[in-house]
VMD Tcl script that builds the backbone (N, CA, C; Angstrom):
set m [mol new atoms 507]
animate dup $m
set s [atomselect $m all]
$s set {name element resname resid chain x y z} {
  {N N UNK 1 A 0.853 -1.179 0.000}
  {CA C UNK 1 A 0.000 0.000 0.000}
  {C C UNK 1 A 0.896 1.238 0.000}
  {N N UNK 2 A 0.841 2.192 -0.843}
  {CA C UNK 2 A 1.134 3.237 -0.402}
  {C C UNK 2 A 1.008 4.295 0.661}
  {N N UNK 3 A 2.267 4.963 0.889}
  {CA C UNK 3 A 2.499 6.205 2.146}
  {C C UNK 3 A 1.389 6.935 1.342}
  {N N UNK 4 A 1.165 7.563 2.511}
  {CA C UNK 4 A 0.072 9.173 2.276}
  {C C UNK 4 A 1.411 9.911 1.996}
  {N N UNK 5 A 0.944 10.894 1.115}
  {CA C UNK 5 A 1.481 11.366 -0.043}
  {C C UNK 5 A 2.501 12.544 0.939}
  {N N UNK 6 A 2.315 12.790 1.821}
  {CA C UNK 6 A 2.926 13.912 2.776}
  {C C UNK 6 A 4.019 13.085 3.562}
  {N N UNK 7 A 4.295 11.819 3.547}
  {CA C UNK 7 A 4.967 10.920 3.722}
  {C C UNK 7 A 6.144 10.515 2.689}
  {N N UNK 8 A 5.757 10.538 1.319}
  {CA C UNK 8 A 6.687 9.987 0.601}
  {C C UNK 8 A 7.800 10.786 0.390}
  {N N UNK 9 A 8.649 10.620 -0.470}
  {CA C UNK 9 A 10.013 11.936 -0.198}
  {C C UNK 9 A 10.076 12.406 -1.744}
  {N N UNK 10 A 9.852 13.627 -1.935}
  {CA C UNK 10 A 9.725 14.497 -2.717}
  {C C UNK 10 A 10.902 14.495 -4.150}
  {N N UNK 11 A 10.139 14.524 -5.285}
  {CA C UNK 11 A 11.533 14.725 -5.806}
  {C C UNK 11 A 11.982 15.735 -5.945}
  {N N UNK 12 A 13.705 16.314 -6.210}
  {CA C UNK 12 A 14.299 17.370 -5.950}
  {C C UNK 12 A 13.522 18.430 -6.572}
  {N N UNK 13 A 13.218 19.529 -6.582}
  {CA C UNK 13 A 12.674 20.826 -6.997}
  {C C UNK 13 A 14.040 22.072 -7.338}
  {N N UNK 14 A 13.872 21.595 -8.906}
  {CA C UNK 14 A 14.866 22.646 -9.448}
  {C C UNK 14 A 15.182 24.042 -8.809}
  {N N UNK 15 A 16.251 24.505 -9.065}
  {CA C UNK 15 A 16.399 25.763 -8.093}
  {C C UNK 15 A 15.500 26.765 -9.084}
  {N N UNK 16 A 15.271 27.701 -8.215}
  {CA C UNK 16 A 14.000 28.748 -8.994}
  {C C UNK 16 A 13.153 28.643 -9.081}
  {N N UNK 17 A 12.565 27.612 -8.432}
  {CA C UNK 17 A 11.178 27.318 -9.032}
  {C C UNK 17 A 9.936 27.731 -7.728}
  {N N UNK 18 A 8.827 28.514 -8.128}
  {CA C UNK 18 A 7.898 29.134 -6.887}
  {C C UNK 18 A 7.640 28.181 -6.639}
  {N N UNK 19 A 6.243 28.972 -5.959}
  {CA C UNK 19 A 5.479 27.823 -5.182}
  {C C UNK 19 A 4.124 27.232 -6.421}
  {N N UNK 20 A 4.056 28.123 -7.543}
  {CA C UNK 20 A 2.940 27.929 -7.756}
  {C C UNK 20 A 3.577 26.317 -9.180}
  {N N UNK 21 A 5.068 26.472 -9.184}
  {CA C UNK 21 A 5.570 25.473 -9.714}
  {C C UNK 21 A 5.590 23.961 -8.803}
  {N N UNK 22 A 5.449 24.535 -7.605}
  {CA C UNK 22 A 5.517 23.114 -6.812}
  {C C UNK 22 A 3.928 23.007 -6.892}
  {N N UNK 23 A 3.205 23.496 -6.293}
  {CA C UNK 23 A 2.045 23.408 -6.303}
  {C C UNK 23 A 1.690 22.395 -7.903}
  {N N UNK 24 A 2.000 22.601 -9.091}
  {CA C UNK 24 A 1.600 22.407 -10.548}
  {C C UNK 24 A 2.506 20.698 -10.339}
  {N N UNK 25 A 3.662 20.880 -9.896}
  {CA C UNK 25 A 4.483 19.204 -9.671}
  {C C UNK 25 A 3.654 18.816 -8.707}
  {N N UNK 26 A 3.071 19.108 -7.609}
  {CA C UNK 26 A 1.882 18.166 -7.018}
  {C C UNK 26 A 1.089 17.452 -7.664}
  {N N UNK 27 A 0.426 18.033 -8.650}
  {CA C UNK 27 A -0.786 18.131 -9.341}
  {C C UNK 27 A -0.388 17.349 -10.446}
  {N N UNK 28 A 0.773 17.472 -10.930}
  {CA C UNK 28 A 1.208 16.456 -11.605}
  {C C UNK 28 A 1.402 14.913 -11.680}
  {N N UNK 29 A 2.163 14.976 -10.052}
  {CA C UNK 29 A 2.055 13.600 -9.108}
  {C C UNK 29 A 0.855 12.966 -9.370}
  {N N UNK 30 A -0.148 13.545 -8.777}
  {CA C UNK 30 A -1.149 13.249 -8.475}
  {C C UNK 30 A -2.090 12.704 -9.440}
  {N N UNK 31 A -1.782 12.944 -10.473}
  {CA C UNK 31 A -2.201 12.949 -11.919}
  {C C UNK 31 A -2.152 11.084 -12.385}
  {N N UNK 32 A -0.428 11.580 -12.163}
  {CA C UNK 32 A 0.382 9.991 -12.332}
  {C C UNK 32 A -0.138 8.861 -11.711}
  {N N UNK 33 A -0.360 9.082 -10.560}
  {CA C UNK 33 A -1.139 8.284 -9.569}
  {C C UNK 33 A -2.652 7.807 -9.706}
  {N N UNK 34 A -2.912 9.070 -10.248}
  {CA C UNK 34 A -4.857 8.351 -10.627}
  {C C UNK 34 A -4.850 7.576 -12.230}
  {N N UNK 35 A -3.322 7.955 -13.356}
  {CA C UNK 35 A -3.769 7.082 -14.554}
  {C C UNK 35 A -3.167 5.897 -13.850}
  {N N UNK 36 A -2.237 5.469 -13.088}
  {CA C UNK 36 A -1.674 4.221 -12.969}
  {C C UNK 36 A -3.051 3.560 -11.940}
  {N N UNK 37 A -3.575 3.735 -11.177}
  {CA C UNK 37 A -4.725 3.000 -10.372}
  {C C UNK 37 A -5.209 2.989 -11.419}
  {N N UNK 38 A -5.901 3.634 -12.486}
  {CA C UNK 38 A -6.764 3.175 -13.192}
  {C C UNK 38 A -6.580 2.162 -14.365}
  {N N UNK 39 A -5.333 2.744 -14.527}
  {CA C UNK 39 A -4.191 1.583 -15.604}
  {C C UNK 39 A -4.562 -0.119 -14.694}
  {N N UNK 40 A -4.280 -0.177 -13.280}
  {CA C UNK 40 A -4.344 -1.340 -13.110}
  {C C UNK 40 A -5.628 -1.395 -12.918}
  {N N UNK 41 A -6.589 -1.028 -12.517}
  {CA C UNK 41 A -7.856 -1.475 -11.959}
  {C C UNK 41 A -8.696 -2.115 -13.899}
  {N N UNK 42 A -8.050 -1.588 -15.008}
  {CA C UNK 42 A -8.696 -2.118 -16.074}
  {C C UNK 42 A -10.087 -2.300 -16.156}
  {N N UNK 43 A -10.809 -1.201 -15.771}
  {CA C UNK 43 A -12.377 -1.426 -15.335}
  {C C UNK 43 A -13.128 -1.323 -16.911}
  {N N UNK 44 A -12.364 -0.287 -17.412}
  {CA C UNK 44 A -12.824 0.042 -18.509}
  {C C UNK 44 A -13.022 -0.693 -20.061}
  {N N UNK 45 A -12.472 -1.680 -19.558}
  {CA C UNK 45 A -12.270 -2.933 -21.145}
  {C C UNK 45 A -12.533 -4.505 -20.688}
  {N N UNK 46 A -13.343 -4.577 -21.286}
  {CA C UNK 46 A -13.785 -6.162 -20.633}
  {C C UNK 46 A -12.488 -6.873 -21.293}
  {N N UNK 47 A -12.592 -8.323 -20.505}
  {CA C UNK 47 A -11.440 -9.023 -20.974}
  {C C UNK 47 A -11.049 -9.538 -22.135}
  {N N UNK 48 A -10.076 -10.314 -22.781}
  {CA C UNK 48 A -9.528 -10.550 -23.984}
  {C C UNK 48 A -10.758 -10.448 -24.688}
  {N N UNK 49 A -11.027 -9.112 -25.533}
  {CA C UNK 49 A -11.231 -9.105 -26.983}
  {C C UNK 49 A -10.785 -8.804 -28.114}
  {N N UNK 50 A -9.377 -8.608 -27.828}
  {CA C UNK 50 A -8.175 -8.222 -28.544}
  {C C UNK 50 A -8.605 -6.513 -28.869}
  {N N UNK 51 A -9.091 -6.082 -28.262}
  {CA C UNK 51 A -9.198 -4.454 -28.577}
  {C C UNK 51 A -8.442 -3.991 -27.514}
  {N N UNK 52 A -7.126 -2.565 -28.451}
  {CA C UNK 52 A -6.436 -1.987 -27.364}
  {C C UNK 52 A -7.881 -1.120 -26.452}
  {N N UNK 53 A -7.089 -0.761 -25.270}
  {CA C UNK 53 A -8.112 0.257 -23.936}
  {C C UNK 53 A -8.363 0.985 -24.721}
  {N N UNK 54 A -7.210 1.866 -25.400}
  {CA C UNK 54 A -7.428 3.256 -26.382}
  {C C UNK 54 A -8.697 3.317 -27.529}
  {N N UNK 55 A -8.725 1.972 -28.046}
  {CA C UNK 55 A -10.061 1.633 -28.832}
  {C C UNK 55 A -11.464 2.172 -28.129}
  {N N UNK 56 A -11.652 1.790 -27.164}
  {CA C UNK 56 A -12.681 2.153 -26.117}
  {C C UNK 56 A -12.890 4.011 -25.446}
  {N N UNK 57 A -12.195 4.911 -26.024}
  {CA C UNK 57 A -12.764 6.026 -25.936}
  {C C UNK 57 A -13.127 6.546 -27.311}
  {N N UNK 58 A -12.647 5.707 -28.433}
  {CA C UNK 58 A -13.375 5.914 -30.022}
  {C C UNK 58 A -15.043 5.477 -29.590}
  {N N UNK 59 A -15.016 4.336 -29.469}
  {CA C UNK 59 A -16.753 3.526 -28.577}
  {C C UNK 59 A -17.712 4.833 -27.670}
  {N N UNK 60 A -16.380 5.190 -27.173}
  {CA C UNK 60 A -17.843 6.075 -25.680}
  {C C UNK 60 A -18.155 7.371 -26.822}
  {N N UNK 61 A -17.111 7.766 -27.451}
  {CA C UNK 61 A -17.510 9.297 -28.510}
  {C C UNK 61 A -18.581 8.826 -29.195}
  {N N UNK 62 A -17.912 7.279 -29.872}
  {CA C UNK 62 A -19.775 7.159 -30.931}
  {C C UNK 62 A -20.777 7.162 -30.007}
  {N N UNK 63 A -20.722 6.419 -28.909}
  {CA C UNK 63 A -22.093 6.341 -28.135}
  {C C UNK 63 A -22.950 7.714 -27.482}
  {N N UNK 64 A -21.801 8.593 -27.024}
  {CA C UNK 64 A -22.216 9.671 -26.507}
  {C C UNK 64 A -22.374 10.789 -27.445}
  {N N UNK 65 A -21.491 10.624 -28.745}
  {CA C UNK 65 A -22.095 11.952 -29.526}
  {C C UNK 65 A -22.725 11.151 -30.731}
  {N N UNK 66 A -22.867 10.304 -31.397}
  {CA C UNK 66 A -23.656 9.640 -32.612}
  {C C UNK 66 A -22.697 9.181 -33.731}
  {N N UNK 67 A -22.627 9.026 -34.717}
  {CA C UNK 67 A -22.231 8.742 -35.701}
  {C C UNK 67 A -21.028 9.238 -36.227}
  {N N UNK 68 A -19.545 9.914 -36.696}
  {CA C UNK 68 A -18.913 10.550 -36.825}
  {C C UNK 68 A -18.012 10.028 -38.398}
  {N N UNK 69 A -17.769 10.627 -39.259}
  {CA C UNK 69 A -16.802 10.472 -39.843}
  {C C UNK 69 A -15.720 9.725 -39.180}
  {N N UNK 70 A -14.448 9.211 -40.069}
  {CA C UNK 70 A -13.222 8.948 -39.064}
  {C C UNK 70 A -12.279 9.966 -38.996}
  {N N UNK 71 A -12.016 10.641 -39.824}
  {CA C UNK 71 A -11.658 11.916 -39.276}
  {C C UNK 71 A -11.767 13.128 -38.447}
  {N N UNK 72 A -13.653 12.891 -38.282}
  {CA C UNK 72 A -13.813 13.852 -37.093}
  {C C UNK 72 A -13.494 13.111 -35.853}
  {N N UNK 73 A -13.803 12.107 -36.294}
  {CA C UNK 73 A -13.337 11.093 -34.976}
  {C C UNK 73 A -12.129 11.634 -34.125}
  {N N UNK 74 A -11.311 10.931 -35.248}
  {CA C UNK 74 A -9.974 11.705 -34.836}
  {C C UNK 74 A -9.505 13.047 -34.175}
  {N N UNK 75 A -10.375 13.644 -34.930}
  {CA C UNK 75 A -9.991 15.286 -34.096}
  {C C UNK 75 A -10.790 15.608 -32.879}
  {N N UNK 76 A -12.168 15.088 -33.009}
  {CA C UNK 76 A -12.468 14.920 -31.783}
  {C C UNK 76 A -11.886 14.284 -30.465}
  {N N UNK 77 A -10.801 13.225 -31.035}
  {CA C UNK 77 A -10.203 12.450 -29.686}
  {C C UNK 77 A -8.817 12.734 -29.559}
  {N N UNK 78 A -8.905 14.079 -30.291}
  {CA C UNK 78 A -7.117 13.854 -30.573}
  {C C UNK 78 A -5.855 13.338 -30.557}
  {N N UNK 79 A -6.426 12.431 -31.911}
  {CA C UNK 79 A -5.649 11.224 -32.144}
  {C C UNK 79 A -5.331 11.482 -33.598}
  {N N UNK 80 A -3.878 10.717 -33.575}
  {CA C UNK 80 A -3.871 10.550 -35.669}
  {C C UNK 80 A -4.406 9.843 -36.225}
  {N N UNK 81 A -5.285 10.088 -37.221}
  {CA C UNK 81 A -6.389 9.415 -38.079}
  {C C UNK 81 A -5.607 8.307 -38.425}
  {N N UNK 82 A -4.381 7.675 -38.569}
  {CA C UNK 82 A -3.957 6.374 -38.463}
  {C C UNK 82 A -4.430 4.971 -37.656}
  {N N UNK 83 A -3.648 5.798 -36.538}
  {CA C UNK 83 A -4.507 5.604 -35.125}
  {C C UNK 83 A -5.971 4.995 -35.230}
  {N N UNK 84 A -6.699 5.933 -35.444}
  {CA C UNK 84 A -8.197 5.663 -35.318}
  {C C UNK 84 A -8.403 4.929 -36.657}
  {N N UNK 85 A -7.762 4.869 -37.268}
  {CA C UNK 85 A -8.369 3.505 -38.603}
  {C C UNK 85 A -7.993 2.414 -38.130}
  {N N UNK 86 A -6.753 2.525 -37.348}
  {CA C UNK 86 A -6.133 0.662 -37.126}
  {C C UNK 86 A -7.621 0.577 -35.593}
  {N N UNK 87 A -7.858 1.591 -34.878}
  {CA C UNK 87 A -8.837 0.765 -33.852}
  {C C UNK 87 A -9.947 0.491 -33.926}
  {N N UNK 88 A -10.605 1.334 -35.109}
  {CA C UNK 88 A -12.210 1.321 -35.585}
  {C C UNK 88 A -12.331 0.016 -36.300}
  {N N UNK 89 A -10.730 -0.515 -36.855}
  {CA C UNK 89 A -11.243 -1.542 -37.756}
  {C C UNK 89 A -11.180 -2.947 -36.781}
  {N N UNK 90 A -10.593 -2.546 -35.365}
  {CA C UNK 90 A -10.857 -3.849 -34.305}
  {C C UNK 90 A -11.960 -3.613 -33.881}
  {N N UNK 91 A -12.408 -2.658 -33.606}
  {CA C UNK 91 A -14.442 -2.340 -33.362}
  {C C UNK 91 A -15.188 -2.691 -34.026}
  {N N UNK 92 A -14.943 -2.910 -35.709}
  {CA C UNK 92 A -15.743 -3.240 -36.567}
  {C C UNK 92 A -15.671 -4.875 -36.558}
  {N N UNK 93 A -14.672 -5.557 -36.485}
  {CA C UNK 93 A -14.500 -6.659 -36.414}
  {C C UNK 93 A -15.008 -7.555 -35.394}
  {N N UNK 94 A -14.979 -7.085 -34.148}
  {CA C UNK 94 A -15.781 -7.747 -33.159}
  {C C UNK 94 A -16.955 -7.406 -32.684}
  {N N UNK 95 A -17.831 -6.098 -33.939}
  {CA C UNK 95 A -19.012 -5.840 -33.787}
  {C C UNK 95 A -19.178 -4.675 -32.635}
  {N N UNK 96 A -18.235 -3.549 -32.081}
  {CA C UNK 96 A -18.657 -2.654 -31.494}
  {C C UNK 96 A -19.152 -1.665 -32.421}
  {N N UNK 97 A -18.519 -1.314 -33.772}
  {CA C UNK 97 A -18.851 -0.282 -34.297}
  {C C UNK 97 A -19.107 -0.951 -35.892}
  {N N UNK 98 A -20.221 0.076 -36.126}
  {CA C UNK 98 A -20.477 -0.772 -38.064}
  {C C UNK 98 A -20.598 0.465 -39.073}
  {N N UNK 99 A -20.057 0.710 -40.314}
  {CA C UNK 99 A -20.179 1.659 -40.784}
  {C C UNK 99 A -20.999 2.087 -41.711}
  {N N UNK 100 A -21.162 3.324 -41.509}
  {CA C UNK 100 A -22.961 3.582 -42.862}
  {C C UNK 100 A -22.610 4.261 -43.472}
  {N N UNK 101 A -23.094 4.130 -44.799}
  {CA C UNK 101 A -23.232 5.279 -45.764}
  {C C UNK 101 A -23.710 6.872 -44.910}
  {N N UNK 102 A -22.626 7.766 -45.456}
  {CA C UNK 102 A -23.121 9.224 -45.545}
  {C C UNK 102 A -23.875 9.577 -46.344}
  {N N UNK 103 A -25.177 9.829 -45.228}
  {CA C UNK 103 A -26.327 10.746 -46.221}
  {C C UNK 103 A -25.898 11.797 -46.829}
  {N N UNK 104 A -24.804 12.697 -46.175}
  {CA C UNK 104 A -24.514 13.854 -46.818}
  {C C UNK 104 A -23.701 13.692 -48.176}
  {N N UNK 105 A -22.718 12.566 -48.188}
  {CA C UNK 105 A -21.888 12.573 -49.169}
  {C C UNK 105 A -21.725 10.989 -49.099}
  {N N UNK 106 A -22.556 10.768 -50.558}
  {CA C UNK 106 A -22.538 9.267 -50.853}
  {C C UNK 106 A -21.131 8.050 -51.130}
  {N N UNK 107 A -19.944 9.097 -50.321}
  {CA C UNK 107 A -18.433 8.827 -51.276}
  {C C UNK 107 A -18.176 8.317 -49.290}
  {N N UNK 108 A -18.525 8.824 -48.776}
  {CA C UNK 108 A -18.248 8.565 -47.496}
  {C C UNK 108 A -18.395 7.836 -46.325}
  {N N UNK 109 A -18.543 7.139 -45.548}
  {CA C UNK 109 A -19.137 6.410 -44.171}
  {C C UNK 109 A -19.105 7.071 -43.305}
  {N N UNK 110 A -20.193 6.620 -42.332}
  {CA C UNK 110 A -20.289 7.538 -40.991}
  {C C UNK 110 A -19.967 5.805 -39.982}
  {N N UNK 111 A -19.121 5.881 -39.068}
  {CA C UNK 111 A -18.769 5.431 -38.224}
  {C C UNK 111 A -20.140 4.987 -36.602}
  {N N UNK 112 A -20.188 4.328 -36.732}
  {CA C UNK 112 A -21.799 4.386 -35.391}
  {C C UNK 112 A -21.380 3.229 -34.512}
  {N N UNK 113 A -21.690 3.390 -33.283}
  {CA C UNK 113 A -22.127 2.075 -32.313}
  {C C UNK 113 A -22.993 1.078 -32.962}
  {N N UNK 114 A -22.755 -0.062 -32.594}
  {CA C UNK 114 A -23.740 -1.255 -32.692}
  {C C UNK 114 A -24.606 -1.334 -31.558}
  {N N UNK 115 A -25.920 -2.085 -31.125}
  {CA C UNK 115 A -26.370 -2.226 -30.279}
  {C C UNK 115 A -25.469 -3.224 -29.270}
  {N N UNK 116 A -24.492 -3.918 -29.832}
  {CA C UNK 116 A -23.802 -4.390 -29.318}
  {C C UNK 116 A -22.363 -3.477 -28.332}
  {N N UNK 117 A -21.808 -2.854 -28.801}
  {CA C UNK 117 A -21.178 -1.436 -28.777}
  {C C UNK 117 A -21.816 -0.848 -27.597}
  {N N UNK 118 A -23.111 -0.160 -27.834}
  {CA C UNK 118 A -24.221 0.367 -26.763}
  {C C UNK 118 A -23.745 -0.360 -25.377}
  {N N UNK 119 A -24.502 -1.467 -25.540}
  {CA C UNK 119 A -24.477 -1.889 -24.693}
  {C C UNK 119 A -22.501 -2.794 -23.702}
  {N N UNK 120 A -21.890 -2.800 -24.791}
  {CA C UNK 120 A -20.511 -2.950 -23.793}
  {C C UNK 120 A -20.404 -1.510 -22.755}
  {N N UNK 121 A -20.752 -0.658 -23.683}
  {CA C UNK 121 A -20.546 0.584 -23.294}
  {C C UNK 121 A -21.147 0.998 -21.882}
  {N N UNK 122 A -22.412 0.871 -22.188}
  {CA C UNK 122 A -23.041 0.631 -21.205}
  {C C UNK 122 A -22.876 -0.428 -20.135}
  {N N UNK 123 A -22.293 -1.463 -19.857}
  {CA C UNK 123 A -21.754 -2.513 -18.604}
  {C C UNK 123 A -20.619 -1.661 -17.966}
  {N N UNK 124 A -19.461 -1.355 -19.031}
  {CA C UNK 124 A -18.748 -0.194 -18.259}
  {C C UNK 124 A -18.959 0.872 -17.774}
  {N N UNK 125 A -19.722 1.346 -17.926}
  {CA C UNK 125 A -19.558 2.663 -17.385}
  {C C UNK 125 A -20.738 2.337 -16.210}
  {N N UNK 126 A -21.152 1.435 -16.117}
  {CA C UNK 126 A -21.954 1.123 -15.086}
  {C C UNK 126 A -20.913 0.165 -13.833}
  {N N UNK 127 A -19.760 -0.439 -14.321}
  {CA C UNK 127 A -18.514 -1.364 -13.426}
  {C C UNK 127 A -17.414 0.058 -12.527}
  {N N UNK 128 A -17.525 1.311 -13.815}
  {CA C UNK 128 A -17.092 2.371 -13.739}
  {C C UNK 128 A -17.756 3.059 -12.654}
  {N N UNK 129 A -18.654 3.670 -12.588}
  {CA C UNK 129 A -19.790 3.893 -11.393}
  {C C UNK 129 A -19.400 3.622 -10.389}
  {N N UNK 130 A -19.665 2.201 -10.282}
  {CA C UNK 130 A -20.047 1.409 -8.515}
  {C C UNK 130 A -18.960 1.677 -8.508}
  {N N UNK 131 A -17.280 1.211 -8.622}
  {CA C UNK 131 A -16.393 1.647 -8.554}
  {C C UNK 131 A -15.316 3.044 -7.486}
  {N N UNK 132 A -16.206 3.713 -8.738}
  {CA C UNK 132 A -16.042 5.303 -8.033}
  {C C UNK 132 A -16.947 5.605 -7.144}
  {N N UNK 133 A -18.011 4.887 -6.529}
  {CA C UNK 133 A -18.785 5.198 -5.579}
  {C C UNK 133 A -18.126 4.297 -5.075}
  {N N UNK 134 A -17.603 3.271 -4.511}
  {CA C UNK 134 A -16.931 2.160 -3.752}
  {C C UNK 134 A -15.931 3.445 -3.179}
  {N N UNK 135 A -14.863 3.529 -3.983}
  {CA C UNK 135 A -13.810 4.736 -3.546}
  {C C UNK 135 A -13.892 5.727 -3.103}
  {N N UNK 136 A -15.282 6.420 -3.161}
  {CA C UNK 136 A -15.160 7.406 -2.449}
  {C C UNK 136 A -16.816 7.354 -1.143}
  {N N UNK 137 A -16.579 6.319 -0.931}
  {CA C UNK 137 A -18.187 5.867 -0.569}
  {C C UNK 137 A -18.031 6.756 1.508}
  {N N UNK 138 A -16.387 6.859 1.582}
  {CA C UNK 138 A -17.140 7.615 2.752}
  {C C UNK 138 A -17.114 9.006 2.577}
  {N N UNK 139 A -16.808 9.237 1.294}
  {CA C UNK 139 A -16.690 11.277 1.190}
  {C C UNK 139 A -18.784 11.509 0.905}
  {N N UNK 140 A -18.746 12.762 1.901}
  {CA C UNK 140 A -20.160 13.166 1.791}
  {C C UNK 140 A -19.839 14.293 0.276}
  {N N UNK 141 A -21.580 13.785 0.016}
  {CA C UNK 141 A -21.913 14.247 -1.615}
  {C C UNK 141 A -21.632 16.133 -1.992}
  {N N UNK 142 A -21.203 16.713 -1.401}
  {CA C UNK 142 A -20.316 17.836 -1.084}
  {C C UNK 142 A -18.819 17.550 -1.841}
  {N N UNK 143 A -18.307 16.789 -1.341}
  {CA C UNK 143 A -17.519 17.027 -1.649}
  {C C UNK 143 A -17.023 16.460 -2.726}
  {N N UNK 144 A -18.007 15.110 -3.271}
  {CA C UNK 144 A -17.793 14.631 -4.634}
  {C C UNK 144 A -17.873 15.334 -5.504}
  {N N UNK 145 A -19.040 16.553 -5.615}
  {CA C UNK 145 A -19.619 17.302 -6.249}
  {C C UNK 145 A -18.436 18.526 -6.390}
  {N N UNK 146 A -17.402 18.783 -5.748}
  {CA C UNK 146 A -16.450 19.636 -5.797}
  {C C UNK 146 A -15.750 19.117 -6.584}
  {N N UNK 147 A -15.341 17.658 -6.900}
  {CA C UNK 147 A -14.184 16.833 -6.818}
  {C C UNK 147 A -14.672 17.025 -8.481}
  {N N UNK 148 A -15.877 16.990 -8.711}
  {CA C UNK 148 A -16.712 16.927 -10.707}
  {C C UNK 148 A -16.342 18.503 -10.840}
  {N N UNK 149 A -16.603 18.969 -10.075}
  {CA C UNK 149 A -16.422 20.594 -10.760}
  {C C UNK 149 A -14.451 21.341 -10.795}
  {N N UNK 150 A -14.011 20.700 -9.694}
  {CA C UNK 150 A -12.574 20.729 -9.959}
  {C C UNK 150 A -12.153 20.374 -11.348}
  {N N UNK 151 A -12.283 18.778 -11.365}
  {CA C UNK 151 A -12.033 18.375 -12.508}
  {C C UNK 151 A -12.881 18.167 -13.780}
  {N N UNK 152 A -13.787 18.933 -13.894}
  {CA C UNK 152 A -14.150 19.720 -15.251}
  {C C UNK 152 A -13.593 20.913 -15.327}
  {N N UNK 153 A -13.280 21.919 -14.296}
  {CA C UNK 153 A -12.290 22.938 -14.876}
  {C C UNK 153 A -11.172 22.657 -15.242}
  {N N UNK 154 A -10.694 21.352 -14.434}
  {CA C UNK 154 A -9.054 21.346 -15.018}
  {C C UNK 154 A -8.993 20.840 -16.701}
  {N N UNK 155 A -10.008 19.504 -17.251}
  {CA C UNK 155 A -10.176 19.728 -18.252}
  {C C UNK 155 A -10.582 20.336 -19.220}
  {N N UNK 156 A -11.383 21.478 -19.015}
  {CA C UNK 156 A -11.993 22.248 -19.643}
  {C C UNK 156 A -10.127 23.250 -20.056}
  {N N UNK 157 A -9.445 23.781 -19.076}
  {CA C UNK 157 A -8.593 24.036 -19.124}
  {C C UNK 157 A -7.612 23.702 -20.042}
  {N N UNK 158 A -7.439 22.258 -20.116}
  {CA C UNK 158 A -6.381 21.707 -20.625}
  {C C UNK 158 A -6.702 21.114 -22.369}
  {N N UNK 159 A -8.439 21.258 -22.594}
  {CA C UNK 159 A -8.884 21.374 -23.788}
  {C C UNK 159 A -9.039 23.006 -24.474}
  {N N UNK 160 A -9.014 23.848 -23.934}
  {CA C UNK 160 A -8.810 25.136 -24.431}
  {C C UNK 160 A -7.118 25.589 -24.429}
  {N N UNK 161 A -6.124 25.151 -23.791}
  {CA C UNK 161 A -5.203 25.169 -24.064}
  {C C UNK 161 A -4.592 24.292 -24.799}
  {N N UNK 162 A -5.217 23.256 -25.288}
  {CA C UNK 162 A -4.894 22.197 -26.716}
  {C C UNK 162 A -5.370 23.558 -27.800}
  {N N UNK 163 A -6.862 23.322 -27.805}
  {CA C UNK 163 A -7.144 24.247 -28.893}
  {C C UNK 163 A -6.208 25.704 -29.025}
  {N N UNK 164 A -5.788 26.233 -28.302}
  {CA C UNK 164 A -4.982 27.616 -28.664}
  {C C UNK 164 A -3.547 27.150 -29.074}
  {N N UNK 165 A -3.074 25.561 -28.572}
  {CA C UNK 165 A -1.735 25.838 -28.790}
  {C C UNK 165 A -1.913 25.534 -30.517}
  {N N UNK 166 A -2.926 24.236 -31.084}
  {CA C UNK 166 A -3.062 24.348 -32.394}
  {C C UNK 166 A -3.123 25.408 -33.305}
  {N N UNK 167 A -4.177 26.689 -32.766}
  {CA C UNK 167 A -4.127 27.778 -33.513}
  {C C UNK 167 A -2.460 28.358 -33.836}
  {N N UNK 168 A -1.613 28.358 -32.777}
  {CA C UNK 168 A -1.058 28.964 -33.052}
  {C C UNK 168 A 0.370 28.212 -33.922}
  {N N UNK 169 A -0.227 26.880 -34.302}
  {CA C UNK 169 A 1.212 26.379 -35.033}
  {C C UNK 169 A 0.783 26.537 -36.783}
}
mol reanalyze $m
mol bondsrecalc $m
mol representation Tube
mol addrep $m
């Protein structure tokens, strides 16, 4: 088990650096720490279906926003449209995702969930749930509710500073 974090021993902090730089290497830590629990806890991908994890946030975009090109795909998940062809075509293969003709442009496919898809989708994010209510099952609903609005600003943050750094290349 891990030390509480005020316990463990710090790594060195370059000379010069404020507080609001240590403060940002906290936050960083901390960061590291919630993808690796989640890295192991693997809640998010049912077992051997030969689809990488990464495949599975192409799945939640079709499910949660509808149908997409693979290129919007892509930019929506900001990923290289490479990328998203080698994983859509393991989605298509084991029936998460099936592709349709574009009504708009008969030259094209639109990318969609299967009812099959739907519903993986749906077991996870329901294994996902109990989960995160398991973990935080003795924090009162105060402070979960801080914990969603923290971290929608920090992403909201860190998606408007994607988008500006693109503008500016």
């Amino acid at each position: 088990m891990n030390a509480p974090i005020g316990e463990r021993p710090a790594p060195p902090v370059p000379e010069g650096a404020d507080e609001r730089w240590r403060t940002s290497d906290r936050i960083g830590l901390q960061l590291i720490r919630l993808i690796r629990h989640i890295e192991r806890k693997r809640m998010t991908k049912p077992k051997d279906d030969g689809v990488e994890r990464a495949a599975y946030v192409l799945l939640a975009r079709l499910v949660i926003s509808g149908p997409h090109r693979s290129n919007a795909l892509a930019e929506a998940v900001h990923s290289d449209p490479s990328t998203v062809s080698r994983q859509v075509a393991a989605l298509v293969r084991i029936g998460y995702v099936e592709r349709r003709p574009d009504p708009a442009d008969g030259r094209a496919c639109l990318l969609a969930a299967t009812a099959e898809g739907h519903r993986v989708f749906e077991a996870n994010r329901d294994l996902r749930n109990r989960w995160i209510s398991d973990v935080t099952s003795d924090w009162d609903e105060a402070d979960r509710e801080r914990l969603v609005a923290l971290m929608d600003r920090f992403t909201t943050a860190l998606e408007n500073h994607h988008d500006a750094s693109q503008e500016d290349r």
